[in-house]
PyMOL Python script that loads the backbone (N, CA, C, O; Angstrom):
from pymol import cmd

cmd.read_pdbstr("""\
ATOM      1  N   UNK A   1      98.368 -21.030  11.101  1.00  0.00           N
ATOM      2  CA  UNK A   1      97.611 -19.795  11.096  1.00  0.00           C
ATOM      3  C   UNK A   1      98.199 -18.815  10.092  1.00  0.00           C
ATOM      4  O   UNK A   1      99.336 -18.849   9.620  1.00  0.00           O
ATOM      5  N   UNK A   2      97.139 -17.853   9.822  1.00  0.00           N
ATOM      6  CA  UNK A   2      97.814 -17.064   8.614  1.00  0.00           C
ATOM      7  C   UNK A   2      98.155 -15.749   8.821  1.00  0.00           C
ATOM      8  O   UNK A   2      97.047 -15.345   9.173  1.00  0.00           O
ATOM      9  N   UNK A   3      98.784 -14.893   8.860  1.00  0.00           N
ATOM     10  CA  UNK A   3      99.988 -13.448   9.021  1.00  0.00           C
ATOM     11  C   UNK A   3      98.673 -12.818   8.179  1.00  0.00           C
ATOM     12  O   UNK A   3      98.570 -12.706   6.957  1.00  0.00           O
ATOM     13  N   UNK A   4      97.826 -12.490   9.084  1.00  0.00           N
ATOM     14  CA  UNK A   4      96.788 -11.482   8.039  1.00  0.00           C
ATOM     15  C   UNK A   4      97.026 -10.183   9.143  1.00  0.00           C
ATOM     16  O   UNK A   4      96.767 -10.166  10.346  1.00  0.00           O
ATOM     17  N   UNK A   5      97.548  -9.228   8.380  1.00  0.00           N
ATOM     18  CA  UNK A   5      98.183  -7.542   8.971  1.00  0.00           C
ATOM     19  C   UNK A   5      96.635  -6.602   8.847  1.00  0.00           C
ATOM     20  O   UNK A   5      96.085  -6.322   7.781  1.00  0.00           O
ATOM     21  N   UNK A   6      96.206  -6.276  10.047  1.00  0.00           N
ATOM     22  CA  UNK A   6      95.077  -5.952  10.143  1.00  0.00           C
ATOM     23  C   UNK A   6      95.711  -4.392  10.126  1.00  0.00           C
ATOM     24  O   UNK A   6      96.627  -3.969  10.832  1.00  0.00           O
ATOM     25  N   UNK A   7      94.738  -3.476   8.830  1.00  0.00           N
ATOM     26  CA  UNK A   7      95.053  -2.325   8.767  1.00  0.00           C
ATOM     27  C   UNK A   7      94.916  -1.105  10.364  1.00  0.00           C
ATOM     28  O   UNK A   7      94.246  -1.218  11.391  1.00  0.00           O
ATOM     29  N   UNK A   8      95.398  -0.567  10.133  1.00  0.00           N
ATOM     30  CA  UNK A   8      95.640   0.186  11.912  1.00  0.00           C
ATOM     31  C   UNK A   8      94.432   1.464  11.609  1.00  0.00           C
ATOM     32  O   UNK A   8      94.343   2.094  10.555  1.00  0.00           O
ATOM     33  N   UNK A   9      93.978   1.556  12.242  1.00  0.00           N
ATOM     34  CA  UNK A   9      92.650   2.903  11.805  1.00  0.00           C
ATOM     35  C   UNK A   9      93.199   4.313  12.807  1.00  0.00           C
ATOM     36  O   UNK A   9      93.409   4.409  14.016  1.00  0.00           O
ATOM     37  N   UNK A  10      93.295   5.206  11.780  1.00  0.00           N
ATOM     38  CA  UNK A  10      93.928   6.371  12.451  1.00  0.00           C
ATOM     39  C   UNK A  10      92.735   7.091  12.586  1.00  0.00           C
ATOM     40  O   UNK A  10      92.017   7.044  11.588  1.00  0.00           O
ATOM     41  N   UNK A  11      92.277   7.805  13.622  1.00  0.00           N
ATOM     42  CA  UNK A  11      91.430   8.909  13.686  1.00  0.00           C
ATOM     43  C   UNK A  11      91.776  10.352  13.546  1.00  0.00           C
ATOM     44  O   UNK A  11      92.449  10.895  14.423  1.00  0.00           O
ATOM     45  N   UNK A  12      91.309  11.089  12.373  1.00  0.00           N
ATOM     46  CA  UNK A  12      91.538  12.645  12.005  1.00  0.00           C
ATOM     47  C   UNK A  12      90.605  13.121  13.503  1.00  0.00           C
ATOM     48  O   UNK A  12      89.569  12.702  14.018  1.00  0.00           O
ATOM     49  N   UNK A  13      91.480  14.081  13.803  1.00  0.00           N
ATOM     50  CA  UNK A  13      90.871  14.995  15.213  1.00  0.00           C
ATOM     51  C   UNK A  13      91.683  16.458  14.383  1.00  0.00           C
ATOM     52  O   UNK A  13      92.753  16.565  13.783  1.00  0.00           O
ATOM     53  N   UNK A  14      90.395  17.599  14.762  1.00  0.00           N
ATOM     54  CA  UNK A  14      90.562  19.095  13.958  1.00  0.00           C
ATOM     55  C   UNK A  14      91.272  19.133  15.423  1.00  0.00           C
ATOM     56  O   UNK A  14      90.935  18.509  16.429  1.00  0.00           O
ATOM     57  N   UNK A  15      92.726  20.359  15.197  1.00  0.00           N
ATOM     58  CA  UNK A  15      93.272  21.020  15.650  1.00  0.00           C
ATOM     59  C   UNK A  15      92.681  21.509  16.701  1.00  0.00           C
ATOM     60  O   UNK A  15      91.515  21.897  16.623  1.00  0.00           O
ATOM     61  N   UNK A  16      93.427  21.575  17.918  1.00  0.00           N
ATOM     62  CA  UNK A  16      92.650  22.040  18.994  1.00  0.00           C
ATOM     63  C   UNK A  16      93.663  24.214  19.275  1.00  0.00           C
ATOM     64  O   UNK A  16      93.721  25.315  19.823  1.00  0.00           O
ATOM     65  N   UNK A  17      94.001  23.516  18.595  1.00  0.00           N
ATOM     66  CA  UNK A  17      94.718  25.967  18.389  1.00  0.00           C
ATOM     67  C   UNK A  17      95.762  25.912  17.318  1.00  0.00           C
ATOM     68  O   UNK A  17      96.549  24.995  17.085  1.00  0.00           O
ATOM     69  N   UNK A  18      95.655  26.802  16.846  1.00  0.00           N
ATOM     70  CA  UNK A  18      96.532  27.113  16.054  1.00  0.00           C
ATOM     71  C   UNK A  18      97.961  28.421  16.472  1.00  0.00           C
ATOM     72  O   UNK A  18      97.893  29.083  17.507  1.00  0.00           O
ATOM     73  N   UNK A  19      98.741  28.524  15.812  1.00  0.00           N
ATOM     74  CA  UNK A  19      99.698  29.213  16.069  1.00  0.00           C
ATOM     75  C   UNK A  19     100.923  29.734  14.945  1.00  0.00           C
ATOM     76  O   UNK A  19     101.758  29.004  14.411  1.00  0.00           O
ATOM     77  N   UNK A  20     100.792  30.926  14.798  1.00  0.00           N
ATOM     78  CA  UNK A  20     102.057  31.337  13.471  1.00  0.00           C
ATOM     79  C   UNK A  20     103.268  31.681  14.137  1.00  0.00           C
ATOM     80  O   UNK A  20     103.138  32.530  15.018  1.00  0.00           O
ATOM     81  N   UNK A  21     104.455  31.220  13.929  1.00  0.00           N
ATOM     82  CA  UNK A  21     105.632  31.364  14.146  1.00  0.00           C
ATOM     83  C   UNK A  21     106.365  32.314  13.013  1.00  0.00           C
ATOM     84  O   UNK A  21     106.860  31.898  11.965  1.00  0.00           O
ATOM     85  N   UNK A  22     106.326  33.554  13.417  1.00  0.00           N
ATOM     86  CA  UNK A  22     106.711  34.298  12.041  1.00  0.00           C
ATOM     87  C   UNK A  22     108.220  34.974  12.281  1.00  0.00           C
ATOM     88  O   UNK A  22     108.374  35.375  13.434  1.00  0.00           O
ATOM     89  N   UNK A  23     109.406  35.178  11.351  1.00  0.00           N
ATOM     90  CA  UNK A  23     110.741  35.400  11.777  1.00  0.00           C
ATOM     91  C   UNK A  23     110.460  36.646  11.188  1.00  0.00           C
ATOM     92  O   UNK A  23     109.694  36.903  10.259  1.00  0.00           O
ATOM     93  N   UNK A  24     111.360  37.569  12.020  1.00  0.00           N
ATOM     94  CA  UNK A  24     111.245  39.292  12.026  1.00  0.00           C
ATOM     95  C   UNK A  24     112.388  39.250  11.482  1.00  0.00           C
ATOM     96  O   UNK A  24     112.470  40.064  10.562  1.00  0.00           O
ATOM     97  N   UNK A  25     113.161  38.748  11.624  1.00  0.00           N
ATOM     98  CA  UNK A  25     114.557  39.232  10.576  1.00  0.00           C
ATOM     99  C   UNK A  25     116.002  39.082  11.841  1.00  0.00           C
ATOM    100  O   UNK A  25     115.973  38.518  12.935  1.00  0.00           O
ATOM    101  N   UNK A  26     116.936  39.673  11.302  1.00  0.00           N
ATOM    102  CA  UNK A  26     118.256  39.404  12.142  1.00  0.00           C
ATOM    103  C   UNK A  26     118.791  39.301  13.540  1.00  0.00           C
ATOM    104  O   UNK A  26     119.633  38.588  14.083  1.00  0.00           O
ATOM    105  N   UNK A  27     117.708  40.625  14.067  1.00  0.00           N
ATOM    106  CA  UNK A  27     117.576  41.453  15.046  1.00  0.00           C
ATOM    107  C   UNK A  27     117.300  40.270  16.048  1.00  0.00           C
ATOM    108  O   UNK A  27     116.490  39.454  15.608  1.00  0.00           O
ATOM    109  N   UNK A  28     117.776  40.018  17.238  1.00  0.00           N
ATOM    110  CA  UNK A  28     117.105  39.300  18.379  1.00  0.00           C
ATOM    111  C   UNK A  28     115.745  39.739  18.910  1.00  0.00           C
ATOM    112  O   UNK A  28     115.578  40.958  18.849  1.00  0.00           O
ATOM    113  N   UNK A  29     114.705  39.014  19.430  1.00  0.00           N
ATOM    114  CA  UNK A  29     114.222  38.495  19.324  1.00  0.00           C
ATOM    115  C   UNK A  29     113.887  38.028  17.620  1.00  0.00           C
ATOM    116  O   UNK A  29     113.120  38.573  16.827  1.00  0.00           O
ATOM    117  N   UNK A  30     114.577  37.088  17.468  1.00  0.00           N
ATOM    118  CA  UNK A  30     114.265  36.573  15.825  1.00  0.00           C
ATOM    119  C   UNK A  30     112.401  36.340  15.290  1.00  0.00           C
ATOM    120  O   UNK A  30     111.851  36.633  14.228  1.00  0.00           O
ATOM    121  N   UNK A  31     111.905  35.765  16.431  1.00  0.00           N
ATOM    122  CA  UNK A  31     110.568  35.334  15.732  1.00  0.00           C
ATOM    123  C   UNK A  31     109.369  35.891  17.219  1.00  0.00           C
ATOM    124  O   UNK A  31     109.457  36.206  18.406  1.00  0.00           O
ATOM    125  N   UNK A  32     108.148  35.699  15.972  1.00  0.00           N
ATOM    126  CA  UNK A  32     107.277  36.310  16.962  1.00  0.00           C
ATOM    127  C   UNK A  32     106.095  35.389  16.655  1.00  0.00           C
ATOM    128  O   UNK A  32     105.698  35.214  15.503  1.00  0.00           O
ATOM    129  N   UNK A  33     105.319  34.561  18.178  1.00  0.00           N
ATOM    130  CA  UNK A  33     104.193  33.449  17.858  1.00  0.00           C
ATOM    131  C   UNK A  33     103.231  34.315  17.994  1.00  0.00           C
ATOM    132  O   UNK A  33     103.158  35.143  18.901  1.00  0.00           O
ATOM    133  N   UNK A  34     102.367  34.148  17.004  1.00  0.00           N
ATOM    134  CA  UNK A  34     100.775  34.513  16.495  1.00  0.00           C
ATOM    135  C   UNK A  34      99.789  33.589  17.379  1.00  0.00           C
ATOM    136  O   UNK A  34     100.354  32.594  17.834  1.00  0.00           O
ATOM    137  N   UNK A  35      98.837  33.685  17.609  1.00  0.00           N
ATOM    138  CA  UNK A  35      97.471  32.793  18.374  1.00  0.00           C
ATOM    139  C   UNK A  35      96.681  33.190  17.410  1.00  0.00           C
ATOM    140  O   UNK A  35      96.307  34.362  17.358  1.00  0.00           O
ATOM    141  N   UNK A  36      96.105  31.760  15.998  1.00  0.00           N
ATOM    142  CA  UNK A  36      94.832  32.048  15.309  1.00  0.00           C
ATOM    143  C   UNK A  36      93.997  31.828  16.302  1.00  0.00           C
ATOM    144  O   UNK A  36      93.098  32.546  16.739  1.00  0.00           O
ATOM    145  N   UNK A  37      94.340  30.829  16.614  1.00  0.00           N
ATOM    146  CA  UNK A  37      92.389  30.116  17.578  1.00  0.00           C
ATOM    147  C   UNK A  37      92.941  28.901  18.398  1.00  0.00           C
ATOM    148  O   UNK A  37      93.715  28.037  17.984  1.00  0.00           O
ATOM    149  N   UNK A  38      92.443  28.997  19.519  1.00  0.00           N
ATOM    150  CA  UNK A  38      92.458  28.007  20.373  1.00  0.00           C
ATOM    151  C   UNK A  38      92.403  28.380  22.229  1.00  0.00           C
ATOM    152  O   UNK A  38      91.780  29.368  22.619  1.00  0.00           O
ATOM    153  N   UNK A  39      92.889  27.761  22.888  1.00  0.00           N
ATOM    154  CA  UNK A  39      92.608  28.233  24.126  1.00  0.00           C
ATOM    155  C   UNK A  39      93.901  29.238  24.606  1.00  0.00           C
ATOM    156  O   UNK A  39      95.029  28.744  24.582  1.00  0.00           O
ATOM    157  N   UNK A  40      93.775  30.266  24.923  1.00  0.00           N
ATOM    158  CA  UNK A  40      94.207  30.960  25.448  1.00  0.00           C
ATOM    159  C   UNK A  40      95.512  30.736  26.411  1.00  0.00           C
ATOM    160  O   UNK A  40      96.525  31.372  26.122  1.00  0.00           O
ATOM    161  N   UNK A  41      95.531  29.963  27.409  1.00  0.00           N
ATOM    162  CA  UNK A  41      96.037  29.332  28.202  1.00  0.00           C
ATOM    163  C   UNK A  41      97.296  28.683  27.633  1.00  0.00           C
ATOM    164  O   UNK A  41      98.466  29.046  27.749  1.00  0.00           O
ATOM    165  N   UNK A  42      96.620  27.328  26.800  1.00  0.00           N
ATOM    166  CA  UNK A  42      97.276  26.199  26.267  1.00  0.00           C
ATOM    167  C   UNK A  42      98.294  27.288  25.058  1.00  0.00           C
ATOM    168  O   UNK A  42      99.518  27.343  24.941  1.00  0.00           O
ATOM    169  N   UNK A  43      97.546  27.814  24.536  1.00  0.00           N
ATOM    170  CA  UNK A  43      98.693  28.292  23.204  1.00  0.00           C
ATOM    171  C   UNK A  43      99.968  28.628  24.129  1.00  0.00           C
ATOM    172  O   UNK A  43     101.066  28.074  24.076  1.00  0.00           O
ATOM    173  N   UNK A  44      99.538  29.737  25.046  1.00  0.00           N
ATOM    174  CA  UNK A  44     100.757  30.826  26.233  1.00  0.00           C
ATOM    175  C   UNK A  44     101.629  29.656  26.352  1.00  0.00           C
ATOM    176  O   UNK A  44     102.596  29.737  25.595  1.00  0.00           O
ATOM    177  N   UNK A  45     101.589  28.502  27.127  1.00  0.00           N
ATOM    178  CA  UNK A  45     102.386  27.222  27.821  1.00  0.00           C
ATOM    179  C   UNK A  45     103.457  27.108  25.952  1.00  0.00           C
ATOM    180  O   UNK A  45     104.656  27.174  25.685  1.00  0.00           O
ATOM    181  N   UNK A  46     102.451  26.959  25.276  1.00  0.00           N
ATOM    182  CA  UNK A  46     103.087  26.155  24.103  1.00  0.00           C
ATOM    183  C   UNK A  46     104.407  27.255  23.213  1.00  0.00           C
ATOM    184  O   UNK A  46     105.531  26.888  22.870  1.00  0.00           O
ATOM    185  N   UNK A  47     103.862  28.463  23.050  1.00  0.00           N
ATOM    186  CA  UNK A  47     104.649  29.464  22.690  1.00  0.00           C
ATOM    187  C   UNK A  47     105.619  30.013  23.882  1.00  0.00           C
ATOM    188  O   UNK A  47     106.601  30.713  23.635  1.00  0.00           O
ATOM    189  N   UNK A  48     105.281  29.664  25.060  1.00  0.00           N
ATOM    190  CA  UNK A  48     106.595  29.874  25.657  1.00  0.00           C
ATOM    191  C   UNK A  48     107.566  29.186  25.765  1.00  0.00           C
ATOM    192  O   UNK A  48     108.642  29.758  25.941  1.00  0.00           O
ATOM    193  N   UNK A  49     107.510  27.266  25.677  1.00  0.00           N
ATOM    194  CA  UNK A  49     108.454  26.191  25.073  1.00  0.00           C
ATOM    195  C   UNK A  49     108.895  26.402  23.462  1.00  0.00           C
ATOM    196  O   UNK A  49     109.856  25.781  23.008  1.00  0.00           O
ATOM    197  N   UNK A  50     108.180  27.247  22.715  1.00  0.00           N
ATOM    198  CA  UNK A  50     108.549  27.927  21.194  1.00  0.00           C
ATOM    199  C   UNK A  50     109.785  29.121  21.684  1.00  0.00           C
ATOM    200  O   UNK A  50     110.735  29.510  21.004  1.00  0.00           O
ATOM    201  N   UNK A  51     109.568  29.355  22.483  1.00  0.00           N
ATOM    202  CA  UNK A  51     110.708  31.017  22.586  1.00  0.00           C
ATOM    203  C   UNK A  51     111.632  30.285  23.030  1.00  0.00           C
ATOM    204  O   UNK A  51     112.582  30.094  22.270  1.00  0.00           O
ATOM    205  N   UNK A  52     111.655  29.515  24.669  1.00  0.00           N
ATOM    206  CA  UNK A  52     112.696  29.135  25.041  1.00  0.00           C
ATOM    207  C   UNK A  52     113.834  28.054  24.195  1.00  0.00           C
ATOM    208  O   UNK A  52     114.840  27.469  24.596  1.00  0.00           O
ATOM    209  N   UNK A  53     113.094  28.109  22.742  1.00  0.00           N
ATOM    210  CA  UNK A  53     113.717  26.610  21.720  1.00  0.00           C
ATOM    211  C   UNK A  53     114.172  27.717  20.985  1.00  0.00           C
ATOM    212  O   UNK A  53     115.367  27.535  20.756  1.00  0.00           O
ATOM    213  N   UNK A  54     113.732  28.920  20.444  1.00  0.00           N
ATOM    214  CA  UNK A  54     114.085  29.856  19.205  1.00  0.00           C
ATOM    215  C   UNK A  54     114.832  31.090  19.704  1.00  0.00           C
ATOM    216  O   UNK A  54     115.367  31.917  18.966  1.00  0.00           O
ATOM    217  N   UNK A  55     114.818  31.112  20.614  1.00  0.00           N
ATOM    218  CA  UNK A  55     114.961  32.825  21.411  1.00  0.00           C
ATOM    219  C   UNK A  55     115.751  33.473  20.190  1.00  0.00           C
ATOM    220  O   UNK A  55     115.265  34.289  19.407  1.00  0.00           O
ATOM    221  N   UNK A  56     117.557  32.778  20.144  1.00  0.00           N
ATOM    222  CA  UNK A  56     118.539  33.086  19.867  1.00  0.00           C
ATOM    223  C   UNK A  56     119.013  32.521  18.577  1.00  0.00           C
ATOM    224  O   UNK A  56     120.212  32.450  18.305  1.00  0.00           O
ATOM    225  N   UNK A  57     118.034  32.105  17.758  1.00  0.00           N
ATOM    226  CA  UNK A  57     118.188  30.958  17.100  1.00  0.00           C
ATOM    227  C   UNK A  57     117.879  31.838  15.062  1.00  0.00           C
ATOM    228  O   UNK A  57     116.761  32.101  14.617  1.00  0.00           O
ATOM    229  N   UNK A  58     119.004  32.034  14.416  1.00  0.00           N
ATOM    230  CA  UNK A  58     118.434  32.460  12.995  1.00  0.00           C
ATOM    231  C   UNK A  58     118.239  31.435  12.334  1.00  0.00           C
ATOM    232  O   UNK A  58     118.958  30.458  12.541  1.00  0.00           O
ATOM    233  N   UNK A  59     117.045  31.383  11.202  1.00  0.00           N
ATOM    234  CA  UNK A  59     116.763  30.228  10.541  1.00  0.00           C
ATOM    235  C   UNK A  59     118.436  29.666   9.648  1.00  0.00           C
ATOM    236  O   UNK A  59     118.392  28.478   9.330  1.00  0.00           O
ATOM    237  N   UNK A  60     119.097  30.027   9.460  1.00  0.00           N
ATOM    238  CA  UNK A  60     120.160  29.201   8.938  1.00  0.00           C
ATOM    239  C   UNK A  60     120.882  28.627  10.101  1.00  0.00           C
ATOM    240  O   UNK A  60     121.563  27.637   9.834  1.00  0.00           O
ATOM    241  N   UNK A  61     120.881  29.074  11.464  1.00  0.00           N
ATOM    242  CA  UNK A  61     121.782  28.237  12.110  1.00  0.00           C
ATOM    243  C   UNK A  61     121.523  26.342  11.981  1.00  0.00           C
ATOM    244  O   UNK A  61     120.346  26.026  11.813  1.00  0.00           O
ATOM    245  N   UNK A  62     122.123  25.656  12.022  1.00  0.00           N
ATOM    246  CA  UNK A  62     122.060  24.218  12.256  1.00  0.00           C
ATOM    247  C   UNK A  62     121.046  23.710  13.199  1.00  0.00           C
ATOM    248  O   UNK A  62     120.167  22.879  12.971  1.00  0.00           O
ATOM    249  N   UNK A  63     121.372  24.501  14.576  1.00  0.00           N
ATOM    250  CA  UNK A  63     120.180  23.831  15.674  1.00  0.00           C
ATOM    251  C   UNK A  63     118.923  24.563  15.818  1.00  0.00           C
ATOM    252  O   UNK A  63     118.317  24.692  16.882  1.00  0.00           O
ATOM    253  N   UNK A  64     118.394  25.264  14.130  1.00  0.00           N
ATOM    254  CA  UNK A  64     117.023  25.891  14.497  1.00  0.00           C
ATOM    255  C   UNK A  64     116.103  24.347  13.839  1.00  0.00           C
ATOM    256  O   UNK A  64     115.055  23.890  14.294  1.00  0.00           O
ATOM    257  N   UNK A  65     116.764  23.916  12.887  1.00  0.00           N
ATOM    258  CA  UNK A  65     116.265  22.781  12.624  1.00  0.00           C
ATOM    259  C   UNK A  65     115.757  21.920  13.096  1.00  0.00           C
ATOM    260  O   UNK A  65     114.728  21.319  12.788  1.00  0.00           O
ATOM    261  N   UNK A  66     116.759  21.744  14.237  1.00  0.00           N
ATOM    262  CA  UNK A  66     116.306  20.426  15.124  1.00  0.00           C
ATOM    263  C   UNK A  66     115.398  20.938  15.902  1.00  0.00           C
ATOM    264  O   UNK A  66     114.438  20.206  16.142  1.00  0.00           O
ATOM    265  N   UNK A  67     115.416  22.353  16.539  1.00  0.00           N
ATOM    266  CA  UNK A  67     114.246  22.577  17.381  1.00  0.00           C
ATOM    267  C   UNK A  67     113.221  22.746  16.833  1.00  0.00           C
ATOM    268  O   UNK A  67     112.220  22.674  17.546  1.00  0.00           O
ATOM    269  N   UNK A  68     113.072  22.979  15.657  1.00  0.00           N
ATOM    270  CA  UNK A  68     111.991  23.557  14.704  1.00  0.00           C
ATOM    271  C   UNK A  68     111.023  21.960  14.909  1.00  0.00           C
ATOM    272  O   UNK A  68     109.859  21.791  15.270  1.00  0.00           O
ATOM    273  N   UNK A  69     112.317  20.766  14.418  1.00  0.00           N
ATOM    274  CA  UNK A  69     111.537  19.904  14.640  1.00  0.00           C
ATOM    275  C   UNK A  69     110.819  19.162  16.003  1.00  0.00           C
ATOM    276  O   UNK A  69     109.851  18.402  15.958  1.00  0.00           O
ATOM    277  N   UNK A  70     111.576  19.600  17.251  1.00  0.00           N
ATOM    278  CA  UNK A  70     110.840  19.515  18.383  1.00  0.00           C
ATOM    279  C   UNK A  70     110.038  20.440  18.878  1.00  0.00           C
ATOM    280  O   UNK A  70     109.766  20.536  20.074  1.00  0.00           O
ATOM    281  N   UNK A  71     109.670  21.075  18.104  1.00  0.00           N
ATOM    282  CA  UNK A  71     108.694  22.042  18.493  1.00  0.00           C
ATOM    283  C   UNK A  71     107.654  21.577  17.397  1.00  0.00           C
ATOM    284  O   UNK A  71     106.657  22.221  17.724  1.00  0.00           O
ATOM    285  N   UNK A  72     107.379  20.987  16.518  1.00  0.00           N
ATOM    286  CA  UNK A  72     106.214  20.426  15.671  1.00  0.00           C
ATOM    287  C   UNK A  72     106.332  19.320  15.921  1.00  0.00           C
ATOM    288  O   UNK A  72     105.378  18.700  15.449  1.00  0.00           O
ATOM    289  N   UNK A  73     107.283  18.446  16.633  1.00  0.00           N
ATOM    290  CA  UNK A  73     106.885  17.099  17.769  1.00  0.00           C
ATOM    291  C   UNK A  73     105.642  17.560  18.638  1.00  0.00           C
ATOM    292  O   UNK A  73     104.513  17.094  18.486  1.00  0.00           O
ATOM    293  N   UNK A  74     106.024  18.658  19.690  1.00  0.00           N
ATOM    294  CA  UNK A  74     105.417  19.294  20.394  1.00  0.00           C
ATOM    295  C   UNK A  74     103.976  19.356  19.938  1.00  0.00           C
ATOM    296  O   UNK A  74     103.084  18.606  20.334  1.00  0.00           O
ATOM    297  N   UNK A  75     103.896  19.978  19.379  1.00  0.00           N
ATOM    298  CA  UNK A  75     102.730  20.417  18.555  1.00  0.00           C
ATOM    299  C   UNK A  75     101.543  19.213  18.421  1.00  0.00           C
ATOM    300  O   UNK A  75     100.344  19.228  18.702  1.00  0.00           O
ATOM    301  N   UNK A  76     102.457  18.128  17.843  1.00  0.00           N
ATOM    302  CA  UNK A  76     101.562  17.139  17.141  1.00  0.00           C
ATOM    303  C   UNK A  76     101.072  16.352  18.991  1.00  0.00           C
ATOM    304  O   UNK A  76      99.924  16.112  19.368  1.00  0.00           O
ATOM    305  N   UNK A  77     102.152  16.163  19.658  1.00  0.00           N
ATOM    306  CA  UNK A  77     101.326  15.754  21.106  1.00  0.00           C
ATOM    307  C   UNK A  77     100.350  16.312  21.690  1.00  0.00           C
ATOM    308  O   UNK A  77      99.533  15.664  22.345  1.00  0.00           O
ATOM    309  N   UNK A  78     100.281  17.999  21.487  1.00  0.00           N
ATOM    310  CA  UNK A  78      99.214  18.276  21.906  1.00  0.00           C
ATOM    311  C   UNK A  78      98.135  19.011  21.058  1.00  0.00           C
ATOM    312  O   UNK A  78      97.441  19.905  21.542  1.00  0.00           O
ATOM    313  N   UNK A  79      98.014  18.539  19.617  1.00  0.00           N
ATOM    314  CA  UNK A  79      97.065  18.609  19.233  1.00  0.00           C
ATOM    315  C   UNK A  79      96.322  20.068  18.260  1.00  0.00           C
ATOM    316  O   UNK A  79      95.162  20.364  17.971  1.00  0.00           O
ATOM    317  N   UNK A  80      98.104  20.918  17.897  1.00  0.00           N
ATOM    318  CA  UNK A  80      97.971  22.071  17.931  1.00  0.00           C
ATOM    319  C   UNK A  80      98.312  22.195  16.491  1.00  0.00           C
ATOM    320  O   UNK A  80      98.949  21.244  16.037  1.00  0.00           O
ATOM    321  N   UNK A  81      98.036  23.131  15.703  1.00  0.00           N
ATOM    322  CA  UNK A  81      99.097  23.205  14.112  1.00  0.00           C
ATOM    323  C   UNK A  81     100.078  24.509  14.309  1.00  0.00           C
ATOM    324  O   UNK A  81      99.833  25.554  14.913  1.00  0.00           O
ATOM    325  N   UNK A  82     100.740  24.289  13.917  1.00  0.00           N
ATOM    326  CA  UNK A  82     101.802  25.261  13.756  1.00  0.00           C
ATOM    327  C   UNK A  82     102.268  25.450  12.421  1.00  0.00           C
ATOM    328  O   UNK A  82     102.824  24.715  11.605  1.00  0.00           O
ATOM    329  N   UNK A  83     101.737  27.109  12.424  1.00  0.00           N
ATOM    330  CA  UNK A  83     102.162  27.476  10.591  1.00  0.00           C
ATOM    331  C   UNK A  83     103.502  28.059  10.561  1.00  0.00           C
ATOM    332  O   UNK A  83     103.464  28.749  11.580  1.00  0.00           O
ATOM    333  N   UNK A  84     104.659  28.229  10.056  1.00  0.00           N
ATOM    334  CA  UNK A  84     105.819  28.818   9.862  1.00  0.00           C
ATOM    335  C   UNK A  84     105.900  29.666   9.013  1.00  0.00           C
ATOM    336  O   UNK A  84     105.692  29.309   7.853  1.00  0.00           O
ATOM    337  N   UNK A  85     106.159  30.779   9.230  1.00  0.00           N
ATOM    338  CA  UNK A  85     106.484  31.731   8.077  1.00  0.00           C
ATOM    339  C   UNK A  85     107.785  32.322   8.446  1.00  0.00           C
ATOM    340  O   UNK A  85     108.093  33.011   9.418  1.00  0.00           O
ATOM    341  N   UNK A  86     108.573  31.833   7.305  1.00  0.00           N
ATOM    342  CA  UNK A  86     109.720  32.530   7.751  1.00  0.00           C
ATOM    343  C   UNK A  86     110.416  33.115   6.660  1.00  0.00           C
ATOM    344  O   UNK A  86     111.630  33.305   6.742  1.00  0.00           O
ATOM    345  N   UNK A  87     109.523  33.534   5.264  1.00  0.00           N
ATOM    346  CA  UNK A  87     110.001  34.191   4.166  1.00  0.00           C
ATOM    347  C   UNK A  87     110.451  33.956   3.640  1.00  0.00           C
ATOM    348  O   UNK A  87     111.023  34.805   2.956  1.00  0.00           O
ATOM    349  N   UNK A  88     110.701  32.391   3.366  1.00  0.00           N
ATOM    350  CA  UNK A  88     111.506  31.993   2.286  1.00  0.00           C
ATOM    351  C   UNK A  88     111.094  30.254   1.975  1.00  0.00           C
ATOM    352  O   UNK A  88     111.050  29.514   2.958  1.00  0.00           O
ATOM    353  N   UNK A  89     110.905  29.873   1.063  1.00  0.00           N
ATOM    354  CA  UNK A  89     110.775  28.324   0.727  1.00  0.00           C
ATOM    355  C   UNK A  89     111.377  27.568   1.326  1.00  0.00           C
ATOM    356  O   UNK A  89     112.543  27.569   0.929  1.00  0.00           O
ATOM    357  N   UNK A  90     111.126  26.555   2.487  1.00  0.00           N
ATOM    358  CA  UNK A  90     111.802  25.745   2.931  1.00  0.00           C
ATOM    359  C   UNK A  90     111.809  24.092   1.468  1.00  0.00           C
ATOM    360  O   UNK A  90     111.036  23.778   0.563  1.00  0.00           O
ATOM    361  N   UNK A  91     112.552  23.759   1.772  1.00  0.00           N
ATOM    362  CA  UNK A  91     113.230  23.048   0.798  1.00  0.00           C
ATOM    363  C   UNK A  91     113.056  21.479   1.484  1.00  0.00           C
ATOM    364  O   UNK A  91     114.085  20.842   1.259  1.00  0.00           O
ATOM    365  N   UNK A  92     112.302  20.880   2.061  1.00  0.00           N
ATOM    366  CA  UNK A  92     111.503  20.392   2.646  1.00  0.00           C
ATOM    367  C   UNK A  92     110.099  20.554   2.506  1.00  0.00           C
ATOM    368  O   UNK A  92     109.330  19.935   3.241  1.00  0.00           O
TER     369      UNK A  92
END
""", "prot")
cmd.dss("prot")
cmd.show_as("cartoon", "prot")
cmd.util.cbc("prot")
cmd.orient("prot")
């Protein structure tokens, strides 16, 4: 029999909310989540697992990274985009 790799079909699904994560600067509370569009409810749940990951967190520390990236794990499970603004070119 022959090893024929059957291409995998991904389905595009539009964003079900959106959300801006924007950094205020030094001061604690560092960042503040925006709601463009989506459900009301679902964003609240999602931006409050965003605070409890960033509360204390300045973009140069080491572990904003990693949460940054479990929090756009997050995101992608439930279906949400998350824009970052945090004033400066990420390098990535």
């Amino acid at each position: 029999m022959s090893q024929m790799s059957t291409p995998e079909v991904t389905e595009v699904v539009d964003p079900v909310g959106h959300v801006q994560v924007v950094y205020l600067g030094p001061v604690a509370p560092h960042y503040e989540c925006r709601m463009v569009f989506g459900d009301e409810a679902q964003i609240q749940e999602f931006v409050d697992r965003i605070d409890a990951r960033l509360r204390l967190l300045p973009p140069h520390d080491p572990q904003f990274r990693r949460n940054r990236e479990r929090v756009n794990r997050d995101a992608e499970r439930e279906n949400l985009l998350v824009e970052w603004v945090l004033g400066y070119e990420d390098e990535n």
